[in-house]
N, C-alpha and C positions, 0 to 999 in steps of 0.2 A: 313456530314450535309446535308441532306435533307432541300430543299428549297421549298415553297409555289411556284406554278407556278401564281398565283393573286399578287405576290408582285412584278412582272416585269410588271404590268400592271398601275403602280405608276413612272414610269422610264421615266423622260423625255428626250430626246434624241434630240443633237443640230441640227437646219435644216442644218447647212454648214459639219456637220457629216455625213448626208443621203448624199449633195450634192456629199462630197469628194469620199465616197463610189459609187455611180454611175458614176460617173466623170471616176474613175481607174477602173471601171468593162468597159465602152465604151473603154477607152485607150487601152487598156488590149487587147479587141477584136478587135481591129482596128476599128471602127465605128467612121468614120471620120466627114460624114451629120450629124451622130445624136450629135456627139461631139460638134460639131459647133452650131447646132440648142439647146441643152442644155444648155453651156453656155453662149449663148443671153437672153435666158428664166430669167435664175435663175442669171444673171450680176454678175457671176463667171469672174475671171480673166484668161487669156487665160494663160496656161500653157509655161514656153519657151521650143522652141525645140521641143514640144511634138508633133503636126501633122508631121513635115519632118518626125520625124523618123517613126512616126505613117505610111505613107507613106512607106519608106521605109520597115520595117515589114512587113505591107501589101504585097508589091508586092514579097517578098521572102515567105510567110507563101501561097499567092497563087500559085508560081512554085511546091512549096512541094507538095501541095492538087492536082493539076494538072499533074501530073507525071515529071515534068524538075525539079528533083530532083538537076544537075550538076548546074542549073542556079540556083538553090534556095544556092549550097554551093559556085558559085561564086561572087553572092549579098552579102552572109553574110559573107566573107573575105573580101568584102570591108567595111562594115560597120565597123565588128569587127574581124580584119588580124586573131587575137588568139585564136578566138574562140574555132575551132573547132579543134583547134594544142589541144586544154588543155582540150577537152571536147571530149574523143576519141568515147564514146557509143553515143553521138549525131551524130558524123564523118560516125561512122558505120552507124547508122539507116539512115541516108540522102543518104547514098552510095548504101546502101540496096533496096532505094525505086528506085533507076536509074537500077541496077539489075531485079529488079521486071519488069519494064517498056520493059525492051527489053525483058523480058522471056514472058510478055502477048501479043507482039508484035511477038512473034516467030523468035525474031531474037537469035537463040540460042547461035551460034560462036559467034556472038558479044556478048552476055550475058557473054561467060565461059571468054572471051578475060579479058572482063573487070572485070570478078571476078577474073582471074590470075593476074591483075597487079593492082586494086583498092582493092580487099580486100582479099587477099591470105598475105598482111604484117599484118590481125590482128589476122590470126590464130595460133599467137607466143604467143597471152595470150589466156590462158586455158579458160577464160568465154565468148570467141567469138568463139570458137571450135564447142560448140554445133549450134549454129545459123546459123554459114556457114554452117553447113551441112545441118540443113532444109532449105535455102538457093536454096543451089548446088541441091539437093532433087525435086526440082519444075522442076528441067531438064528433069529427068526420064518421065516426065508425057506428052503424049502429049495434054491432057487437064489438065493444072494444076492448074486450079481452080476446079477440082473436084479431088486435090491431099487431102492428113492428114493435106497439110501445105497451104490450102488454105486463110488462114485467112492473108498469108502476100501479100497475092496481095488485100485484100479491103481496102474500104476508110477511115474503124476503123481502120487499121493500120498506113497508110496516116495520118489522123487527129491527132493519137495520136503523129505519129513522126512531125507533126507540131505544135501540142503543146507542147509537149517538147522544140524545133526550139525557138519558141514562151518565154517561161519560159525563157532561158537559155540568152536571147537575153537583153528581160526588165531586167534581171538579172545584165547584165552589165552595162546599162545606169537606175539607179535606179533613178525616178523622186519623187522630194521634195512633190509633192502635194498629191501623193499616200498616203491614208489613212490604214492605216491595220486595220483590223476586228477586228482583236484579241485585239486591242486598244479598242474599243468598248464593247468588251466582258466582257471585265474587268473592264472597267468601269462601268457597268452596273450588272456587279457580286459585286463589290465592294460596290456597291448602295443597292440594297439586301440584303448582309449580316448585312452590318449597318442598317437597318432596320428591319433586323431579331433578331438582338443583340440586339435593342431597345426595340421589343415587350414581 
């Protein structure tokens, strides 16, 4: 069924809808000022819990982006000890970026050291085989930012394995005020088509 795109333009949408959806897009991203300065604005009620951890996040989602990859997975054992016991491809890509850090840094013997004793136990499953190798691969090079596998020393890899970080973290401390989209979507699909039934 084809929908008229002029009949979401009849769709009114609650303002503590817009609010809740902004509210969890700031959380989300850690934007602590703007969090704070938004709900004084709109006299939202302040979230429980949510800056600490907001706080907390932050300062592991910046070790990540900043290369102290080892601080960013000693922050997140404390917040959440299981994490990253249960979450072994986040384990890997956090371990990956402290690899990275010492092979741009040229410290090679410490590089291979701590890929022999950090991440040589995950070459036992077949789908970390190929990764360590491009990995291990960035050794060969003595510029290896200008290796095939340069893409895992930039910041798009960085950012992605801190969103991931990121995803995986909110994931376990799921907050009540967090609005989902898709709740929206549907209610506004569902507005539509009774109106589309109607006409």
């Amino acid at each position: 069924m084809d929908v008229d795109p002029r009949h979401y333009e009849n769709i009114a949408i609650n303002d503590n809808d817009i609010h809740n959806i902004v509210l969890s897009y700031l959380v989300h991203n850690c934007y602590k000022e703007t969090v704070d300065s938004f709900i004084s604005c709109t006299g939202m009620k302040q979230p429980a819990d949510c800056l600490e951890d907001m706080e907390k996040r932050k300062s592991i989602l910046h070790f990540a982006l900043e290369g102290n990859a080892l601080k960013a997975v000693e922050l997140t054992e404390e917040l959440a000890d299981d994490l990253l016991e249960k979450n072994k491809d986040l384990h890997f890509d956090l371990l990956s970026l402290h690899f990275v850090e010492l092979v741009i840094s040229r410290k090679c013997t410490e590089a291979l050291e701590f890929a022999q004793t950090k991440l040589t136990p995950f070459g036992k499953v077949q789908k970390y085989v190929e990764k360590l190798e491009d990995f291990m691969a960035l050794l060969a090079y003595e510029e290896p930012e200008k290796s095939p596998m340069f893409h895992l020393l930039s910041l798009e890899y960085r950012q992605h394995v801190a969103d991931s970080l990121n995803r995986a973290i909110l994931g376990l401390f799921p907050m009540l005020f967090f609005f989902c989209i898709s709740d929206i979507y549907l209610q506004c699909h569902r507005n539509v088509t009774y109106e589309y039934l109607l006409a």
